[in-house]
C-alpha positions in Angstrom: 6.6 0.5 4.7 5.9 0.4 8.6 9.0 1.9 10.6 9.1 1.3 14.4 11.6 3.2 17.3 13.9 1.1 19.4 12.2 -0.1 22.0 12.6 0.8 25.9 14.3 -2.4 27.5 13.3 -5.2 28.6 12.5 -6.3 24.6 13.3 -9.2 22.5 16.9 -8.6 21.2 17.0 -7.5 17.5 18.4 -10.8 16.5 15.4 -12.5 18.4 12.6 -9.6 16.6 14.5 -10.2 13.0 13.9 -13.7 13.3 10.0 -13.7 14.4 9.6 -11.5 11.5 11.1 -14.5 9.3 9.2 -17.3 10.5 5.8 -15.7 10.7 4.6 -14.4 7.3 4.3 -18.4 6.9 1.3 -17.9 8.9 -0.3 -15.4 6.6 -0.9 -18.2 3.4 0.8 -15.7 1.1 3.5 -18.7 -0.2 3.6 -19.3 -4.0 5.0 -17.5 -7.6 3.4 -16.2 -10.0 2.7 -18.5 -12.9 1.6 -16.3 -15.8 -1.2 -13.4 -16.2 -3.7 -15.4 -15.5 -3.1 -17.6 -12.3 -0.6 -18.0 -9.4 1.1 -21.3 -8.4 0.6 -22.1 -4.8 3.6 -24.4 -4.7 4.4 -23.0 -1.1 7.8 -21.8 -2.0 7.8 -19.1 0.9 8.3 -15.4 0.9 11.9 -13.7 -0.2 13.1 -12.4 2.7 15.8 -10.1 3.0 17.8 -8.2 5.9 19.9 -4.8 5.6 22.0 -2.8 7.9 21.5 1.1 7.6 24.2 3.4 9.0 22.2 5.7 9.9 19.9 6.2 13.2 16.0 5.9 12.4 15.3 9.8 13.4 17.7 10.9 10.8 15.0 9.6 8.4 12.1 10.7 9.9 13.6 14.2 10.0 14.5 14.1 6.3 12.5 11.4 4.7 14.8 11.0 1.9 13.5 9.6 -1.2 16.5 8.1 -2.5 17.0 6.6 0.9 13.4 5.2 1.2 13.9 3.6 -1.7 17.1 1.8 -0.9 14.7 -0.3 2.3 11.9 -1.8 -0.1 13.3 -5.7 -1.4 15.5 -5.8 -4.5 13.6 -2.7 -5.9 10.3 -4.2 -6.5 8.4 -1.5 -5.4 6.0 -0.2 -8.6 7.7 -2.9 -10.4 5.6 -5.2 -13.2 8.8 -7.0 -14.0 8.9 -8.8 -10.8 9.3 -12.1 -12.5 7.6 -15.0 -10.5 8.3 -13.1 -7.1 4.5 -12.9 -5.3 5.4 -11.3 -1.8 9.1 -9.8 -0.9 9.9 -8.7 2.2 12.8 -6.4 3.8 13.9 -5.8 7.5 16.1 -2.9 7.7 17.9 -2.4 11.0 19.2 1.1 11.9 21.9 2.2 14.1 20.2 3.1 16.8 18.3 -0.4 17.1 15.0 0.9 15.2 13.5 -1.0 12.2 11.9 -0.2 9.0 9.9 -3.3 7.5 9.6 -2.8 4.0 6.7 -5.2 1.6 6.2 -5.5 -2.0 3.6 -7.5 -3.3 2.2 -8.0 -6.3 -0.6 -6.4 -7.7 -1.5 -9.0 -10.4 -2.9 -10.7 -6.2 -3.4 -7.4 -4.1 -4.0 -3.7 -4.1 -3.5 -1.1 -1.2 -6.1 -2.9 1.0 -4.9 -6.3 0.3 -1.1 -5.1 1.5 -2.7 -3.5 4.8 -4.2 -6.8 5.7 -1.3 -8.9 5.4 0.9 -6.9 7.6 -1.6 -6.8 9.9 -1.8 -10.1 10.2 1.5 -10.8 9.7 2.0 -8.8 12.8 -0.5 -9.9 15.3 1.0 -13.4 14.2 5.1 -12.6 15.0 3.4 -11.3 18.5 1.5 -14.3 19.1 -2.0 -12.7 18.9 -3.3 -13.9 15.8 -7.1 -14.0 17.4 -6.9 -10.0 17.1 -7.3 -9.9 13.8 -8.7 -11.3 10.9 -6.9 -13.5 8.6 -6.9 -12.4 4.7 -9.9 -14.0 2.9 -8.1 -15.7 -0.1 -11.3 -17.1 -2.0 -13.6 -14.2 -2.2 -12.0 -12.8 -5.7 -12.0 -15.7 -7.7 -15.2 -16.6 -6.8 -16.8 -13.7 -7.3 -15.2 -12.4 -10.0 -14.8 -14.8 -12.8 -13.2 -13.4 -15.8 -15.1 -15.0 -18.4 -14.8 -13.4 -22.0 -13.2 -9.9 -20.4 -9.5 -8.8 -21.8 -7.1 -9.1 -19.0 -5.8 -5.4 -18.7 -2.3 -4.2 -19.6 0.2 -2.7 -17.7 1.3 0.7 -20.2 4.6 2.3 -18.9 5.9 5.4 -20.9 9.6 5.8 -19.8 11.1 9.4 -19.3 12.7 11.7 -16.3 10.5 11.8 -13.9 10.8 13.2 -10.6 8.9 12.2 -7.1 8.2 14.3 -4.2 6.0 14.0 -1.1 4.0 16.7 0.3 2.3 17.1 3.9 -1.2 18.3 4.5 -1.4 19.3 7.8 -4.9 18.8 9.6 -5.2 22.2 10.2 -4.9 23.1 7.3 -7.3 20.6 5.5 -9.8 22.2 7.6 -9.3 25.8 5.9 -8.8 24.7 2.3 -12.3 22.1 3.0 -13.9 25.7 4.6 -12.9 27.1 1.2 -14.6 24.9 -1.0 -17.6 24.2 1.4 -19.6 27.1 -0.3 -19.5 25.5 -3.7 -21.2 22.5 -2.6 -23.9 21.0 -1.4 -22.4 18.6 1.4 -19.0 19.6 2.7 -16.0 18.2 1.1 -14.2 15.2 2.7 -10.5 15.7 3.1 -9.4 13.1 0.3 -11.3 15.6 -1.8 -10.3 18.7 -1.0 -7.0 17.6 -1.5 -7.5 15.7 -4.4 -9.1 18.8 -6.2 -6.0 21.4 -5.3 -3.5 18.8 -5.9 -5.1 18.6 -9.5 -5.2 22.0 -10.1 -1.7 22.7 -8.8 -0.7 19.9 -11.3 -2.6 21.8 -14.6 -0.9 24.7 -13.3 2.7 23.3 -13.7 1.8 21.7 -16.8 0.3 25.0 -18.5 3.4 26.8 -17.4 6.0 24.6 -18.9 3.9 24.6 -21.9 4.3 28.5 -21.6 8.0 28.2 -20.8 8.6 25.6 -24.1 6.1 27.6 -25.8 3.9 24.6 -26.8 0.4 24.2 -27.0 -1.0 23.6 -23.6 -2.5 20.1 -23.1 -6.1 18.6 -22.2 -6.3 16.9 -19.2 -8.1 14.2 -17.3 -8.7 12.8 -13.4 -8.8 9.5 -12.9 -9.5 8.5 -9.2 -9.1 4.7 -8.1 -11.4 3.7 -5.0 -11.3 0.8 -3.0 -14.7 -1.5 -4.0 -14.8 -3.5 -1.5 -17.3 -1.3 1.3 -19.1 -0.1 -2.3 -20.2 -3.7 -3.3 -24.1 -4.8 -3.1 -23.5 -6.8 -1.1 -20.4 -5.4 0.5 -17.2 -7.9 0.7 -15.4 -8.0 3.1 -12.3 -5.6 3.9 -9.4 -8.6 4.6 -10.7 -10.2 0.6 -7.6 -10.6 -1.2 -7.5 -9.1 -4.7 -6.5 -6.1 -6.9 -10.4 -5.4 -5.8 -10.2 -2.1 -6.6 -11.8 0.3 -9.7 -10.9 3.7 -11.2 -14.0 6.0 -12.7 -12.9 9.2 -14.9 -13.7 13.5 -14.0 -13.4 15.7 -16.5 -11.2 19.0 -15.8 -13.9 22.2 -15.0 -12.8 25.3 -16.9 -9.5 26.6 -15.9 -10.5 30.6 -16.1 -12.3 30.0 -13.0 -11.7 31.0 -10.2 -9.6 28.6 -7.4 -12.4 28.1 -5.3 -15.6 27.3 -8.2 -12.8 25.4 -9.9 -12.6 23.2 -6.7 -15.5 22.9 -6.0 -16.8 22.4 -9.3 -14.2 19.4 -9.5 -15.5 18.0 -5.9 -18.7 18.0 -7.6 -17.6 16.0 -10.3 -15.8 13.6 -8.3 -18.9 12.7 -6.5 -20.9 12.3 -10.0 -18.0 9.8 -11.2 -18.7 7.9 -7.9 -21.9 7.8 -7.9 -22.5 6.6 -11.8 -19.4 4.0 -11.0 -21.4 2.1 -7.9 -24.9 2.8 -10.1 -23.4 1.2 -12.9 -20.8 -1.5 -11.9 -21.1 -2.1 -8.0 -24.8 -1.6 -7.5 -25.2 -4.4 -10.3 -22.0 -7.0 -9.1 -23.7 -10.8 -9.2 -26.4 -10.1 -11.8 -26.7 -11.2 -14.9 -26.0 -8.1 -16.8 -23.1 -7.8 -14.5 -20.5 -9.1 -17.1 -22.4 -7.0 -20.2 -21.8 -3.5 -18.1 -18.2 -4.5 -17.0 -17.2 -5.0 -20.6 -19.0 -1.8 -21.8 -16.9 -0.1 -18.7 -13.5 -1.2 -20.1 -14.8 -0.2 -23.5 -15.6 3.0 -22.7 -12.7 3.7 -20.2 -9.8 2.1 -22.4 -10.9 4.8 -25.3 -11.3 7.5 -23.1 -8.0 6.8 -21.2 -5.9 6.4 -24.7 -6.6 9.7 -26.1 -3.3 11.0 -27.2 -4.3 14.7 -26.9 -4.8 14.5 -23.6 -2.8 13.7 -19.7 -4.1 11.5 -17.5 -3.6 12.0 -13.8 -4.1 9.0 -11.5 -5.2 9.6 -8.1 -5.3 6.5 -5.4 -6.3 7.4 -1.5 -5.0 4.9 1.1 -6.8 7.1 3.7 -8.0 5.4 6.5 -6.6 2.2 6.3 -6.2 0.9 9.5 -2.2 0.8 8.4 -1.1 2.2 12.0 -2.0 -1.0 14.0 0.8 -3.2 12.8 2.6 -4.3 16.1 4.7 -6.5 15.5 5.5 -7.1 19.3 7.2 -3.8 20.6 5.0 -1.0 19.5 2.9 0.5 17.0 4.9 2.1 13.9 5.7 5.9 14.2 5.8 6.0 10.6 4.0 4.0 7.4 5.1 5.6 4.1 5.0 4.7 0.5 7.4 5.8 -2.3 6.8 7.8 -5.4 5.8 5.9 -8.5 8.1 5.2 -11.6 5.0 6.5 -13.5 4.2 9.7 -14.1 1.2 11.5 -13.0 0.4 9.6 -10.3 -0.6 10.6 -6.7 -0.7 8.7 -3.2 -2.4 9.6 -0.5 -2.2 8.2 2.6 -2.9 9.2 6.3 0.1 11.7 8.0 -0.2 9.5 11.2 -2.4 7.6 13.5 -4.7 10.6 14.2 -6.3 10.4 10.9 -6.4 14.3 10.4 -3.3 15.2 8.2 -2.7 13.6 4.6 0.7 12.8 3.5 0.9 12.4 -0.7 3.3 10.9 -2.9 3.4 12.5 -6.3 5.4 11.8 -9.5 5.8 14.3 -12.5 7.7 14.9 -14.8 10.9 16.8 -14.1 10.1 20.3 -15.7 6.3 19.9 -13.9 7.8 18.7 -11.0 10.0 21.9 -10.4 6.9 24.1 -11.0 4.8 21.6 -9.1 6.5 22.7 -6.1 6.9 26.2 -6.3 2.9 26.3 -7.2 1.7 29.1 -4.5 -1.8 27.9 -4.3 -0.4 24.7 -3.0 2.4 25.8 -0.6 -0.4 27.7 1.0 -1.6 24.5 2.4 1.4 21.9 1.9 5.1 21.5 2.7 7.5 19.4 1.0 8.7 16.7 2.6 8.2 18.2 5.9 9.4 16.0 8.9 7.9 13.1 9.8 8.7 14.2 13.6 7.0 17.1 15.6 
């Protein structure tokens, strides 16, 4: 969700802004419904499009990102939904008070993942400002090319219901910098920020788990990282960044002992992250258009879909939609001063994306439980280098 300021005058009126966002996404070739799980009708139906008034001015928000609130500007509640029906691509234009907008997208993710999103709206927005030639147009074919499905199971979407709870928490740059300068010791190259915050957030999230195990006085439960990358930049050869697709991949890391200490229990997770990287480009990217290509995909999902079912055991899914270039969508009157996301309706899962255009802080969206959730955010070892829902304005 991209949300832009009122502009300084002279601007297009909002009626005029609200209606070039209307006609453009025609541009993009995202028109069609979904058929069934396998394949999606291009029958150029068009986008759903929808308008809202809020009645509320746009820095109340960014002062108090509400949850509830940001909700309440993604289309007909769509957003994590995989009961969308036939709906490929939903749109929402919310106009505030004060004459700012928040543009709210939902699409699919049996045709796109985080990448896939980024480069629509991109394009989508160099189109309503007439400058299409600034940016590349999403390449439609690449996926079904590439990827044919042949005899591989088409995966399916598990949702446990419950109460869960969803909070987002800022990293601020400077602070990255001192939790990476922890962990730097225990290991060889110096941890990226996506991993350094990755590996705390985990440990903060075992933490709140073991102590509401302590609390119900319940055995305390296994657990297990799963970390979704974006293939596309990891292929051999690499596809490009604007190829449309769900083109992205998860790979498993096994929890280090917890009786370790904060900083060898980081790092020794860092380390593991990178090993799970490694073996997943050695073993599925490194070998994409081969002929034993199809044999080590299936052995993947064999391997991964026991490993991932284990009933004694949590899983914790972590996606980074760090550096996406989701900033540049300028729509005709500025740059957004804001993108966000919304916490899953899944539990145990954790979104990180970039705090704002300077690429240094990490903004994450995580969803727990309730009774984790409340010790989630009390964890010390966290607040030391996060704060809930802190503004989105300096």
């Amino acid at each position: 969700m991209s949300l832009t300021p009122p502009p300084a005058p002279p601007q297009l009126s909002l009626s005029s802004k609200t209606l070039s966002l209307k006609l453009s996404p025609s541009s993009t070739l995202f028109a069609g419904r979904i058929r069934d799980r396998e394949s999606i009708l291009c029958n150029d139906d068009g986008v759903d499009f929808l308008q809202a008034k809020v009645k509320l001015n746009l820095s109340s928000l960014l002062h108090n990102p509400n949850t509830e609130l940001l909700h309440l500007l993604f289309p007909d509640n769509l957003q994590w939904s995989y009961t969308r029906g036939s709906t490929l691509l939903a749109v929402q234009v919310n106009r505030f008070d004060c004459g700012g907008l928040a543009v709210g997208v939902c699409m699919s993710h049996k045709l796109s993942d985080a990448a896939t999103v980024v480069s629509f709206v991109n394009c989508w927005a160099s189109t309503a400002r007439n400058a299409a030639e600034e940016v590349s147009f999403p390449v439609l074919h690449v996926a079904s090319d590439l990827f044919r499905r042949g005899d591989l199971p088409l995966p399916e979407a598990v949702r446990k219901t419950g109460c869960y709870a969803s909070r987002r928490f800022v990293f601020e740059a400077e602070k990255i910098d001192v939790l990476k300068a922890l962990i730097s010791g225990q290991v060889q190259d110096n941890p990226t920020r996506v991993e350094a915050v990755t590996a705390l957030l985990y440990k903060s999230a075992i933490n709140a788990s073991n102590s509401v195990s302590e609390t119900n006085n319940t055995p305390t439960t296994r657990h297990l990282l799963v970390q979704h990358v974006n293939m596309r930049p990891r292929m051999a050869p690499t596809l490009p960044e604007t190829a449309v697709g769900s083109l992205s991949w998860f790979f498993p890391v096994s929890t280090p002992e917890e009786s370790s200490g904060m900083e060898q229990f980081l790092g020794a997770l860092v380390c593991r992250m990178r090993e799970g990287l490694n073996k997943l480009c050695t073993n599925f990217a490194e070998k994409f258009g081969g002929e034993d290509w199809f044999l080590a995909m299936g052995e993947i999902l064999k391997e991964q879909r026991g490993l991932l079912r284990r009933s004694d055991q949590e899983v914790l899914r972590f996606s980074s939609w760090c550096r996406f270039p989701v900033f540049e969508s300028d729509f005709g009157w500025g740059k957004p001063v804001w993108v966000s996301s919304v916490g899953s309706v899944d539990k145990n899962v954790f979104i990180l994306m970039d705090q704002d255009e300077n690429g240094g802080g990490i903004q994450v969206f995580v969803t727990l439980e309730e009774q984790e959730m409340l010790a989630f955010e009390r964890d010390q070892e966290l607040l030391a280098f996060a704060s809930c829902n802190a503004s989105v304005l300096n």
